[in-house]
PDB file with one MODEL, atoms N, CA, C and O in Angstrom:
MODEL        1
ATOM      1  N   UNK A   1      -7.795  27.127  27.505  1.00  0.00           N
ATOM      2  CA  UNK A   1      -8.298  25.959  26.818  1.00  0.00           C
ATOM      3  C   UNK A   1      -7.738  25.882  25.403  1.00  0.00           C
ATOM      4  O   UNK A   1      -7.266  24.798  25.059  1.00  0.00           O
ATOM      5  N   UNK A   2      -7.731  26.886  24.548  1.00  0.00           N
ATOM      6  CA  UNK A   2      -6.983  27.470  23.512  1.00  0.00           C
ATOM      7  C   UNK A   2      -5.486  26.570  23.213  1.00  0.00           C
ATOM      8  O   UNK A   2      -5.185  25.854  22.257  1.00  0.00           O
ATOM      9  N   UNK A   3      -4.587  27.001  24.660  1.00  0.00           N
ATOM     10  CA  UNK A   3      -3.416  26.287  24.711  1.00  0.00           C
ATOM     11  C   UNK A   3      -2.980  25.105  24.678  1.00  0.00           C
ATOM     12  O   UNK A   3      -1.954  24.669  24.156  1.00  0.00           O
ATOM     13  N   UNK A   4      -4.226  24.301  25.565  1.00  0.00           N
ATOM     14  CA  UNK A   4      -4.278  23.279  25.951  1.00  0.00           C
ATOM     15  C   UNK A   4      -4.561  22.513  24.460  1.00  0.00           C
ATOM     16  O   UNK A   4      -3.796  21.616  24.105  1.00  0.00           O
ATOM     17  N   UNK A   5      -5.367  22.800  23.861  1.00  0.00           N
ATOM     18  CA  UNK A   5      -5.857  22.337  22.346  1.00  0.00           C
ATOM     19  C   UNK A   5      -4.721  22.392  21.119  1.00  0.00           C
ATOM     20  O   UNK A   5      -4.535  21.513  20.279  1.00  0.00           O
ATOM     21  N   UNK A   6      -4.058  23.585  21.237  1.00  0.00           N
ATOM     22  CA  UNK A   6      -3.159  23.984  20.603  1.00  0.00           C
ATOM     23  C   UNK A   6      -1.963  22.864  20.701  1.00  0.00           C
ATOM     24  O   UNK A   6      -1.538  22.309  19.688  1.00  0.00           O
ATOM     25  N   UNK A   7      -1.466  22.587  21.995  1.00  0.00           N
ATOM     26  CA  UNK A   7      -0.431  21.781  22.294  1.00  0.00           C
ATOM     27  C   UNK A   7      -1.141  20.028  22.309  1.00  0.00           C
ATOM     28  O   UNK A   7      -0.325  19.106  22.306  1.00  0.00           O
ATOM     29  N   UNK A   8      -2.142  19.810  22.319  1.00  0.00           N
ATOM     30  CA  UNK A   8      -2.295  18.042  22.181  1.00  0.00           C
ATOM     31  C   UNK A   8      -2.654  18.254  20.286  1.00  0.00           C
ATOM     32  O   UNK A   8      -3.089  17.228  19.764  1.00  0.00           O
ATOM     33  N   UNK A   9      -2.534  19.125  19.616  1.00  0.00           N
ATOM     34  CA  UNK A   9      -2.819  19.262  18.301  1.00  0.00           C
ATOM     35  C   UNK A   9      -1.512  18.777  17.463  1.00  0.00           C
ATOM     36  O   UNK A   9      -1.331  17.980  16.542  1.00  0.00           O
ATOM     37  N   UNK A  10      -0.720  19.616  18.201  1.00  0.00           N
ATOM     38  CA  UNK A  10       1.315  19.890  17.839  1.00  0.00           C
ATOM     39  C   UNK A  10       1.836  18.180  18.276  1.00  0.00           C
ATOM     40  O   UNK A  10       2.525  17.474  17.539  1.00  0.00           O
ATOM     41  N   UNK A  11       1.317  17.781  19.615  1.00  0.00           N
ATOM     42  CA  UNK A  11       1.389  16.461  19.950  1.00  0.00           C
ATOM     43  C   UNK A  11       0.926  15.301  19.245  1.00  0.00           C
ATOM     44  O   UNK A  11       1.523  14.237  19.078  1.00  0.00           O
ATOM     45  N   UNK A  12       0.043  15.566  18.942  1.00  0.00           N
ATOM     46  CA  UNK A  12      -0.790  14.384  18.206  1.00  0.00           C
ATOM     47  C   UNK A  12       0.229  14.720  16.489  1.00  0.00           C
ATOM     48  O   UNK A  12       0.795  13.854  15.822  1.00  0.00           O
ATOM     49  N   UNK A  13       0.173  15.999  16.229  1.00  0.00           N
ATOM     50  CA  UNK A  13       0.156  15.833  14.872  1.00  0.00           C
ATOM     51  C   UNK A  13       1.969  15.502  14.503  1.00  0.00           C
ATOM     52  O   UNK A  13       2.139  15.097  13.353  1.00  0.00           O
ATOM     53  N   UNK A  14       3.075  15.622  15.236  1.00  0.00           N
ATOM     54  CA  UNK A  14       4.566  14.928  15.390  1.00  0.00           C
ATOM     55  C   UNK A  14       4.480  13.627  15.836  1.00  0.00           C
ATOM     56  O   UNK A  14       5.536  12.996  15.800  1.00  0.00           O
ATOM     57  N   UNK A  15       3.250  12.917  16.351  1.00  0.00           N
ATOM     58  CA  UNK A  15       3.655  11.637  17.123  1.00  0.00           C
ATOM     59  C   UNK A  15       3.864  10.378  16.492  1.00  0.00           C
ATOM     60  O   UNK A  15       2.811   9.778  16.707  1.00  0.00           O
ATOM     61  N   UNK A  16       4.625   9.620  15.826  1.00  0.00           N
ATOM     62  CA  UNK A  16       4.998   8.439  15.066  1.00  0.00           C
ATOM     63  C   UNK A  16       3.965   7.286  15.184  1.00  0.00           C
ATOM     64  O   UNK A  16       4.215   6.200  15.707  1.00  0.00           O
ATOM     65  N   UNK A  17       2.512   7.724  14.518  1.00  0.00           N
ATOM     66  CA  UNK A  17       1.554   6.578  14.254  1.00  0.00           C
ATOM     67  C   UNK A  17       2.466   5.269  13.241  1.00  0.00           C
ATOM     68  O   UNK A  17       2.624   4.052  13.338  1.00  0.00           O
ATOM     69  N   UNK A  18       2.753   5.978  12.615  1.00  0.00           N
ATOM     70  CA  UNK A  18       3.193   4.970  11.066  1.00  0.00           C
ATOM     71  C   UNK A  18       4.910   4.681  11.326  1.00  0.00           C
ATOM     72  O   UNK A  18       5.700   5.624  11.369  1.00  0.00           O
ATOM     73  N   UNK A  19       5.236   3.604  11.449  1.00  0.00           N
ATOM     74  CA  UNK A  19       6.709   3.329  11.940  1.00  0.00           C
ATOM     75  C   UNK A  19       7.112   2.516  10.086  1.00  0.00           C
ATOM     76  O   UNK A  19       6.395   2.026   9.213  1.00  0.00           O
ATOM     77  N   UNK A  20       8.509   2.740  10.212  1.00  0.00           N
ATOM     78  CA  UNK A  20       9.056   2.271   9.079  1.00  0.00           C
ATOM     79  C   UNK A  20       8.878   0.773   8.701  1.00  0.00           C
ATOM     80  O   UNK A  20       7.971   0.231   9.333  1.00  0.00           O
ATOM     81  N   UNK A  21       9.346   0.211   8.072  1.00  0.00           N
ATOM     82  CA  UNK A  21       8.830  -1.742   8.204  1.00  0.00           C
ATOM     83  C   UNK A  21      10.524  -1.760   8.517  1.00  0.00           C
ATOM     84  O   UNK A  21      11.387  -0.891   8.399  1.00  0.00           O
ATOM     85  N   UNK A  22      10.549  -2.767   8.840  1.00  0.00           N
ATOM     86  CA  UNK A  22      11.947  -3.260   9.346  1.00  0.00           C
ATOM     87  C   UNK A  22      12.211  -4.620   8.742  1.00  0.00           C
ATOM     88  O   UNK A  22      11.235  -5.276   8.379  1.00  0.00           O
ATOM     89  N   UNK A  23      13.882  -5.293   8.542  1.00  0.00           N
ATOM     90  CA  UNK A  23      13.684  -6.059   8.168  1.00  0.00           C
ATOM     91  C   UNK A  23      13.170  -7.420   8.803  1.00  0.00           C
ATOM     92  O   UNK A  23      13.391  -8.471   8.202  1.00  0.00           O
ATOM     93  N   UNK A  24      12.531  -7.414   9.933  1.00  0.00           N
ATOM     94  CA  UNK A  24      11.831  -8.957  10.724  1.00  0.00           C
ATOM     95  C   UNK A  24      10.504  -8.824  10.509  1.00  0.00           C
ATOM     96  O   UNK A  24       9.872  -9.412  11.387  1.00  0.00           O
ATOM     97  N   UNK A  25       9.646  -8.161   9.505  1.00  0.00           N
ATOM     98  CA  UNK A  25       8.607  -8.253   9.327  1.00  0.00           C
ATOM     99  C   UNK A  25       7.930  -9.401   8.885  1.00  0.00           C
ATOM    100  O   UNK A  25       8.711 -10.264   8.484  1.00  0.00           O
ATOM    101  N   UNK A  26       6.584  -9.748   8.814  1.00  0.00           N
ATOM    102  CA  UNK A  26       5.662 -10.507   7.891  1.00  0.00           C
ATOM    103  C   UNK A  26       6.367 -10.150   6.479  1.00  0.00           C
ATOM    104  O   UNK A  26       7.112 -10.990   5.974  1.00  0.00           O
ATOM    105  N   UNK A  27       6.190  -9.195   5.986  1.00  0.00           N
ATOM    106  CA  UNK A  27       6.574  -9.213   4.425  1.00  0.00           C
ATOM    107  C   UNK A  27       8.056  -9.181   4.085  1.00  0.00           C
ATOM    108  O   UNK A  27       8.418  -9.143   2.909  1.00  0.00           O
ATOM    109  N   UNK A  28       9.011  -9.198   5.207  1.00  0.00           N
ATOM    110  CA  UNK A  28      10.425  -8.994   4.271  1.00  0.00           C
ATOM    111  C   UNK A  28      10.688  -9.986   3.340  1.00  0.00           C
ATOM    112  O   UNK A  28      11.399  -9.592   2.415  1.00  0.00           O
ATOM    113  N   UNK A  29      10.203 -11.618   3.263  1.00  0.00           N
ATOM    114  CA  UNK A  29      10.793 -12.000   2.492  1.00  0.00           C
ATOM    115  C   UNK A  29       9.826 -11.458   1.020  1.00  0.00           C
ATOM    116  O   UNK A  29      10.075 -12.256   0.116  1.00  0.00           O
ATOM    117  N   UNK A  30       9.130 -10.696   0.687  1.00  0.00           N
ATOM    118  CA  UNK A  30       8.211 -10.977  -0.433  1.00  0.00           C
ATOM    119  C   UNK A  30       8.950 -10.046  -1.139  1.00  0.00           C
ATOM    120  O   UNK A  30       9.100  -8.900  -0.715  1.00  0.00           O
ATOM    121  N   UNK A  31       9.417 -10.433  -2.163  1.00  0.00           N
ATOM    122  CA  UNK A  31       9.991  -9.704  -3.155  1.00  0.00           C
ATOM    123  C   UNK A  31       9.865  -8.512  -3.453  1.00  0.00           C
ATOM    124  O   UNK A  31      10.856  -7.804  -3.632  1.00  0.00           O
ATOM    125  N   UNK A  32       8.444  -7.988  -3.582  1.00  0.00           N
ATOM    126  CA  UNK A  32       7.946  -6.581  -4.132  1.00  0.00           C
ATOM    127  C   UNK A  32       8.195  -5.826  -2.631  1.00  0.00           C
ATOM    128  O   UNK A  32       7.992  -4.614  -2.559  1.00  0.00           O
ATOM    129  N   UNK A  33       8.549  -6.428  -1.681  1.00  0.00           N
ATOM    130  CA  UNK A  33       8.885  -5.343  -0.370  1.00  0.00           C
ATOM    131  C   UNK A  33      10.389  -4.955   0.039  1.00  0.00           C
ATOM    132  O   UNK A  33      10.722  -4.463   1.117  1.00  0.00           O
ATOM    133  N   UNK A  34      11.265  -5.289  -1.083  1.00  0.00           N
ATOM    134  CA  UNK A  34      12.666  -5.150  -0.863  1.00  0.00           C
ATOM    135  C   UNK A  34      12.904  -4.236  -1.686  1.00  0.00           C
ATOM    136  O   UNK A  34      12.360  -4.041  -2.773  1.00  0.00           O
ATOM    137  N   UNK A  35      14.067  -3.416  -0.971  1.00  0.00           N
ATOM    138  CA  UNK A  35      14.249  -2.426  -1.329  1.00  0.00           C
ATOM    139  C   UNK A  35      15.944  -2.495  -1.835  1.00  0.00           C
ATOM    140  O   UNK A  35      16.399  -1.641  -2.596  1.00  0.00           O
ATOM    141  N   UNK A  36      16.482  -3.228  -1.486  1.00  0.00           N
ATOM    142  CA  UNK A  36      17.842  -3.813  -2.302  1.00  0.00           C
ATOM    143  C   UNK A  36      17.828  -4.582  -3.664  1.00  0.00           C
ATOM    144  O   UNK A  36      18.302  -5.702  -3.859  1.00  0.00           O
ATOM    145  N   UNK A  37      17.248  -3.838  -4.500  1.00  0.00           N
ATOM    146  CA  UNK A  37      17.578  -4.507  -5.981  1.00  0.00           C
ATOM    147  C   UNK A  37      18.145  -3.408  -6.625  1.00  0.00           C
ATOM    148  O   UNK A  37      17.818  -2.253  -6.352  1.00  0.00           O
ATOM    149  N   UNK A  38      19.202  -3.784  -7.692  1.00  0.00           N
ATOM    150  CA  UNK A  38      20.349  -2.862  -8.179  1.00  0.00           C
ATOM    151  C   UNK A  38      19.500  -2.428  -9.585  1.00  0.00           C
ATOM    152  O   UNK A  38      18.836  -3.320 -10.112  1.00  0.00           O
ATOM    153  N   UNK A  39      19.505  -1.229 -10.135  1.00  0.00           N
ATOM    154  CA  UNK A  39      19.150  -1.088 -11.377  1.00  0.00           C
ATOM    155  C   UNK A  39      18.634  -1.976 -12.518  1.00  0.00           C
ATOM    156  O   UNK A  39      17.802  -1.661 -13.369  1.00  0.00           O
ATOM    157  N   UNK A  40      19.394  -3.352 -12.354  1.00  0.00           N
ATOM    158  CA  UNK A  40      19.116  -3.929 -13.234  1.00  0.00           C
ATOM    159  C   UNK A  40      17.888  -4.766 -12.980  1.00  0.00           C
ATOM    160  O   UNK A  40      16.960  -5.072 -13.728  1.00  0.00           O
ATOM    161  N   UNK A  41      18.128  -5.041 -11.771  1.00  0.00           N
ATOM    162  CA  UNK A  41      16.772  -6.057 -11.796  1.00  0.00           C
ATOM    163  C   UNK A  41      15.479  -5.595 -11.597  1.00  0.00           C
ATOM    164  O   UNK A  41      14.454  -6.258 -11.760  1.00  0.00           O
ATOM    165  N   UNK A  42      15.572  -4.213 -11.168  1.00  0.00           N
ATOM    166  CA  UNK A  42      14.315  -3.060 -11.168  1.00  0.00           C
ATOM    167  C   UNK A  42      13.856  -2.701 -12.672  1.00  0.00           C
ATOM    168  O   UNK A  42      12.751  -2.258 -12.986  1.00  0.00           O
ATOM    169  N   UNK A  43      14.848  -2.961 -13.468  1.00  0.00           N
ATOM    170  CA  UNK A  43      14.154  -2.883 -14.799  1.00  0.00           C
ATOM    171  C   UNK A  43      14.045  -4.188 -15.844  1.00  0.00           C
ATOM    172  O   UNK A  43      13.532  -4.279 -16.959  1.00  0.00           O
ATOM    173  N   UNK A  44      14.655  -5.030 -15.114  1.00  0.00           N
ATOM    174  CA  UNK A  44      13.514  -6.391 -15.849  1.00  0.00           C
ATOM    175  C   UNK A  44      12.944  -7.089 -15.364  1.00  0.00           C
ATOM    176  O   UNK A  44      12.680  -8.235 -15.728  1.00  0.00           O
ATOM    177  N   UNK A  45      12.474  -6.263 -13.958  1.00  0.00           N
ATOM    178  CA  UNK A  45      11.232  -6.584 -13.421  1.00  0.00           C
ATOM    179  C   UNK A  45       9.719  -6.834 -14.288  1.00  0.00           C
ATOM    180  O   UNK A  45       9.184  -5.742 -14.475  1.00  0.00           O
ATOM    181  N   UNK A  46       8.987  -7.875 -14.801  1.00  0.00           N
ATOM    182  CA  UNK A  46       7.094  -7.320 -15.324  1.00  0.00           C
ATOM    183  C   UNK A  46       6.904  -6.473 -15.055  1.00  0.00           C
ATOM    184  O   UNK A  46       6.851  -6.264 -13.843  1.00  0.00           O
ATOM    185  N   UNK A  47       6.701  -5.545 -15.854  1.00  0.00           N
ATOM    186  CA  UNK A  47       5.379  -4.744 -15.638  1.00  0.00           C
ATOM    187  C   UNK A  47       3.348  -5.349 -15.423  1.00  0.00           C
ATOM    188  O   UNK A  47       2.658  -6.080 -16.133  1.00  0.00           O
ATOM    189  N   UNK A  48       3.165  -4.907 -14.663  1.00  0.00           N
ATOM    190  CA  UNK A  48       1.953  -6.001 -14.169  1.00  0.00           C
ATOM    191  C   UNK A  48       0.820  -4.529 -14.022  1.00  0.00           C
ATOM    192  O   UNK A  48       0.473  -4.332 -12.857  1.00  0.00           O
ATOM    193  N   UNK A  49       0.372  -3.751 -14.828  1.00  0.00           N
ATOM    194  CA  UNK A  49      -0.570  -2.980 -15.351  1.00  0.00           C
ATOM    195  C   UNK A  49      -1.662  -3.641 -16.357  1.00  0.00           C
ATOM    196  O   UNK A  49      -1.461  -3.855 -17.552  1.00  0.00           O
ATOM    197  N   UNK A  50      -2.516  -3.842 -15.848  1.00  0.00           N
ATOM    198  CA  UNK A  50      -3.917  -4.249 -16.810  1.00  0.00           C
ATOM    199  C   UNK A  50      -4.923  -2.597 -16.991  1.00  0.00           C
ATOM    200  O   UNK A  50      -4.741  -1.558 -16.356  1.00  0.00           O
ATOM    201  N   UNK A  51      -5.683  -2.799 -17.781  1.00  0.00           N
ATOM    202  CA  UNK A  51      -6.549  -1.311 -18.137  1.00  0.00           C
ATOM    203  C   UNK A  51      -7.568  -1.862 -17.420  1.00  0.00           C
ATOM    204  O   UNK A  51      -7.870  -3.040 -17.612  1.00  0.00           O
ATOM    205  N   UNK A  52      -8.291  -1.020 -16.420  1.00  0.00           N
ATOM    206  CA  UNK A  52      -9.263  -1.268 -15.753  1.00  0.00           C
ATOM    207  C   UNK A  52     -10.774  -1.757 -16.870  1.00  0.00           C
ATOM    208  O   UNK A  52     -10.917  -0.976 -17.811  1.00  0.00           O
ATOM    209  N   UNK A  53     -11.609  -2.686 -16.822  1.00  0.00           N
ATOM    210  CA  UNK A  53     -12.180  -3.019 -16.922  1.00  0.00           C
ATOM    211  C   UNK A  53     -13.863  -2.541 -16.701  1.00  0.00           C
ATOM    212  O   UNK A  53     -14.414  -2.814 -15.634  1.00  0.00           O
ATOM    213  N   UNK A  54     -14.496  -1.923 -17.633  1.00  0.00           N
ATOM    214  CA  UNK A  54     -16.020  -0.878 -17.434  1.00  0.00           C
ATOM    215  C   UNK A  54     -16.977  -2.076 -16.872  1.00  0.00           C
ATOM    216  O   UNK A  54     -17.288  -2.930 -17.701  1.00  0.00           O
ATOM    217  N   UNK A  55     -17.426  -2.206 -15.669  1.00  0.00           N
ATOM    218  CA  UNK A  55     -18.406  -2.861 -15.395  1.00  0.00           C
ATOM    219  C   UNK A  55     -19.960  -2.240 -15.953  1.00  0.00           C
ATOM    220  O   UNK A  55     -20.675  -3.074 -16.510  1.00  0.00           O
ATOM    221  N   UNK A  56     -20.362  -1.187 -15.858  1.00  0.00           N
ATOM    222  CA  UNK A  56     -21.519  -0.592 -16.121  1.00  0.00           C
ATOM    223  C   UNK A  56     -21.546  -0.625 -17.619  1.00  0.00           C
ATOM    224  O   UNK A  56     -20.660  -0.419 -18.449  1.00  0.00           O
ATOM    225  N   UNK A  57     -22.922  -0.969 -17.740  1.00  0.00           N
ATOM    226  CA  UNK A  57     -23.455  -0.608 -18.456  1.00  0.00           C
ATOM    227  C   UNK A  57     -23.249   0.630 -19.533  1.00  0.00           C
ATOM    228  O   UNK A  57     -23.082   0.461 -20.741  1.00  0.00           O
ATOM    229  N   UNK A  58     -23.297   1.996 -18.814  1.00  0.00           N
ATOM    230  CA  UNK A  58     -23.092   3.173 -18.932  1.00  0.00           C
ATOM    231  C   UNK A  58     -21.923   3.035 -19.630  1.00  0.00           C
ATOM    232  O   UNK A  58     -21.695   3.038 -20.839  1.00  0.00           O
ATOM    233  N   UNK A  59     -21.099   2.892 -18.505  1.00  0.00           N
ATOM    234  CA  UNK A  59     -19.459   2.833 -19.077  1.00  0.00           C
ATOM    235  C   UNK A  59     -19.098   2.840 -20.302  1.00  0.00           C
ATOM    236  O   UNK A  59     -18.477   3.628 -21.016  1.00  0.00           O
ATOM    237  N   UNK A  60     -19.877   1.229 -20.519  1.00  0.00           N
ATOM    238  CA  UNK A  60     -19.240   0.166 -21.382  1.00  0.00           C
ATOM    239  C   UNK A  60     -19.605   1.168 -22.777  1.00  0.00           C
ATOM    240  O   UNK A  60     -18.706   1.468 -23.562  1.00  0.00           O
ATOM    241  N   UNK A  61     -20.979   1.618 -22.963  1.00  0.00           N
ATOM    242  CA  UNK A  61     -21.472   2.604 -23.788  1.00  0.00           C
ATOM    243  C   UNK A  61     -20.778   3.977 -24.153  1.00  0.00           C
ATOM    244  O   UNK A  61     -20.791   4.596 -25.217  1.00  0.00           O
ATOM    245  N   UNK A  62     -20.199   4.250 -23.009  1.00  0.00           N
ATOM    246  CA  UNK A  62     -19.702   5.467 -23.460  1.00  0.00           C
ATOM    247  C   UNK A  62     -18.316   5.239 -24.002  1.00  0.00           C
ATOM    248  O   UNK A  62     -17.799   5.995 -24.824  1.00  0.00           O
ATOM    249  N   UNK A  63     -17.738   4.172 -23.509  1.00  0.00           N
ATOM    250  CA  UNK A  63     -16.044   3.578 -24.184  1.00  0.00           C
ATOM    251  C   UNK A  63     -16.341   3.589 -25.355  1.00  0.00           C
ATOM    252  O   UNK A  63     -15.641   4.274 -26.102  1.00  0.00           O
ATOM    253  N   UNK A  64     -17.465   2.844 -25.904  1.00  0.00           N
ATOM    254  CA  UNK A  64     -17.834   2.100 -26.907  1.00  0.00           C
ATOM    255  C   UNK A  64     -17.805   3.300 -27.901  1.00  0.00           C
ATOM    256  O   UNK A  64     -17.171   3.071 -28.931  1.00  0.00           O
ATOM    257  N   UNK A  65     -18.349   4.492 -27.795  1.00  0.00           N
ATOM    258  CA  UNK A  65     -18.837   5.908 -28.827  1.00  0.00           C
ATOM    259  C   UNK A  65     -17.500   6.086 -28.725  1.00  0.00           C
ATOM    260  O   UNK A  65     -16.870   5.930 -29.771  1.00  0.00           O
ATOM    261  N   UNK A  66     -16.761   6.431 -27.537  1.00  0.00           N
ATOM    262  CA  UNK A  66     -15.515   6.964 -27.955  1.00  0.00           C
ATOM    263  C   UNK A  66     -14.743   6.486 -28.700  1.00  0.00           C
ATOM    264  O   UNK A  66     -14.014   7.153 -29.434  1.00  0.00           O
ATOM    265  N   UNK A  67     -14.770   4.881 -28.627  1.00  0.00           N
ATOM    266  CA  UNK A  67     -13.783   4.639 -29.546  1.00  0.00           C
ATOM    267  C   UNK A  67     -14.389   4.449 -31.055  1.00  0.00           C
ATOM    268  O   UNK A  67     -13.582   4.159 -31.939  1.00  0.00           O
ATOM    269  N   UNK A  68     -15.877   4.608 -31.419  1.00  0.00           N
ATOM    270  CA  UNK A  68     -16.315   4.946 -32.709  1.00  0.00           C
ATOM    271  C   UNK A  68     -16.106   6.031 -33.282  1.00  0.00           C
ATOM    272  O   UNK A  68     -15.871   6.162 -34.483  1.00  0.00           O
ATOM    273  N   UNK A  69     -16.199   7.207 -32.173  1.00  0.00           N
ATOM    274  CA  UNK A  69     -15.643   8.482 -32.494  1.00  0.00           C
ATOM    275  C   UNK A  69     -14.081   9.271 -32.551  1.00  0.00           C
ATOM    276  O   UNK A  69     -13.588  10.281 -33.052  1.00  0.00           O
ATOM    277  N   UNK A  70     -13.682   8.162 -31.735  1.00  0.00           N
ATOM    278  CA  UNK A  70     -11.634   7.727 -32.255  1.00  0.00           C
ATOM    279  C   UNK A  70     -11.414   7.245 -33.810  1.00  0.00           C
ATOM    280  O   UNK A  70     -10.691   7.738 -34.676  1.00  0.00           O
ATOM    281  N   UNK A  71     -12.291   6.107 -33.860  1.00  0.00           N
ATOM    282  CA  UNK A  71     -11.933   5.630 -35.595  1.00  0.00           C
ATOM    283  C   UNK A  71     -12.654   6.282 -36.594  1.00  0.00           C
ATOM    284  O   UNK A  71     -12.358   5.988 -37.752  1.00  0.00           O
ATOM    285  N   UNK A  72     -13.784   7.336 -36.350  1.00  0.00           N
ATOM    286  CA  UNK A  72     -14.432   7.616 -37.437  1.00  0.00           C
ATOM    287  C   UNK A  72     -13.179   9.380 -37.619  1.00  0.00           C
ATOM    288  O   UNK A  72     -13.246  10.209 -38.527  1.00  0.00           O
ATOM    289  N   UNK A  73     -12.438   9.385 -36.696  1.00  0.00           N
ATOM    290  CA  UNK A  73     -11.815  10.845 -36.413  1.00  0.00           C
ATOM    291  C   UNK A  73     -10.534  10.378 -37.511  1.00  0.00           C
ATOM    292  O   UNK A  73     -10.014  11.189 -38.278  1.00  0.00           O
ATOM    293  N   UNK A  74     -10.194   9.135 -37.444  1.00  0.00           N
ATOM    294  CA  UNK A  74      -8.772   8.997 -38.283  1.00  0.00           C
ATOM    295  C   UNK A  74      -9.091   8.833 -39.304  1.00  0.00           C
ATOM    296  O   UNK A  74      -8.255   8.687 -40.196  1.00  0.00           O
TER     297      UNK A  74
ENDMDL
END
């Protein structure tokens, strides 16, 4: 039983769940899914990073000291 477990383990765990995207997909035409852009246009690409946003309460309080305790430090 050992063996039997052993080998659908080795099976399961080599077997190609996740396949590559190809180019006839839903997303090939979307820009951010191409993988042919030359140096240059990979770097004047946006950067599109925002700073996450403290919903809580808590959060918002504890940002808040830190950054009193950032400006009272300089």
């Amino acid at each position: 039983m050992k063996k039997l477990l052993g080998a659908a383990a080795l099976l399961i765990a080599f077997a190609p769940f996740a396949q590559a995207q190809d180019s006839s997909g839903v997303l090939a035409s979307h820009p951010d899914a191409r993988n042919d852009r030359t140096a240059v246009e990979a770097a004047a690409a946006p950067a599109k990073h925002v700073k996450a946003k403290a919903h809580h309460k808590a959060a918002k309080a504890k940002a808040k000291a830190a950054e009193a305790k950032d400006a009272a430090s300089k």
